[in-house]
C-alpha positions in Angstrom: 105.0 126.0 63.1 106.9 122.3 64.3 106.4 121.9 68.0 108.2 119.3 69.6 106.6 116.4 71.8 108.6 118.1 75.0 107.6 121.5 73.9 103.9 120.6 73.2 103.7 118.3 77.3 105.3 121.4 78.8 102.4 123.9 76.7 99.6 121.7 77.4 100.4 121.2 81.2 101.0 125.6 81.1 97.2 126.2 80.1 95.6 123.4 82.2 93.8 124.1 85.5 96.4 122.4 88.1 98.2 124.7 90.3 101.7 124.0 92.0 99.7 123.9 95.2 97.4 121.4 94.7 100.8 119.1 94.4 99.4 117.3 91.5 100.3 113.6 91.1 101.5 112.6 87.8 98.6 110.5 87.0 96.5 114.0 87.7 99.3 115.8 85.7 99.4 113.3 82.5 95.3 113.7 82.6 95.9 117.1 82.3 98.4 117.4 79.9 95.7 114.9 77.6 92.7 116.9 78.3 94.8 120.0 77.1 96.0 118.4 74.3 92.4 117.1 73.0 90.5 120.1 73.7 92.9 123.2 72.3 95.6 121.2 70.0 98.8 121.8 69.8 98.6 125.1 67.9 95.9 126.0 70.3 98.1 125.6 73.2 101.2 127.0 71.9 98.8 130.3 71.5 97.1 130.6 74.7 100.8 130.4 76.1 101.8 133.1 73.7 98.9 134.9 74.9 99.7 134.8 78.5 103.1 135.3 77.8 101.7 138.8 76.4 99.4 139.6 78.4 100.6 138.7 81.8 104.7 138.2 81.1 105.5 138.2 85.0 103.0 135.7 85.7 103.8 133.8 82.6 107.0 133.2 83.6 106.8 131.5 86.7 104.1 129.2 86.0 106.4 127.9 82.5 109.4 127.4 85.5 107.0 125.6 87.6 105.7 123.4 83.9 109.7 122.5 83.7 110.2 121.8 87.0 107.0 119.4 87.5 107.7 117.7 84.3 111.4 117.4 85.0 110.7 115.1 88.1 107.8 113.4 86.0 
């Protein structure tokens, strides 16, 4: 599998622990995205977000629009 940069920020920021309501700053979002990125790889996060994805779709689904959204204005 060939995950792009964009696609691999947006995965890692999906599994991490911020919520949109904490209104994370993008320092606390680029720490994040690092920590995610070190500690599950990219194939690591591109399956707990398949996993989600398949196990809670409806949930899933919003939180990837709030990844895009957050990362958009980042």
């Amino acid at each position: 599998m060939i995950t792009t940069t964009p696609d691999l920020v947006a995965e890692a920021l999906f599994v991490s622990d911020l919520q949109p309501s904490e209104t994370p700053t993008p320092q606390a979002i680029q720490s994040a995205i690092s920590r995610m990125i070190q500690r599950y790889g990219a194939e690591g996060c591109a399956a707990c977000v398949a996993t989600e994805f398949g196990d809670h779709p409806e949930t899933a689904v919003r939180r990837m629009g709030w990844v895009r959204q957050i990362l958009g204005t980042v």
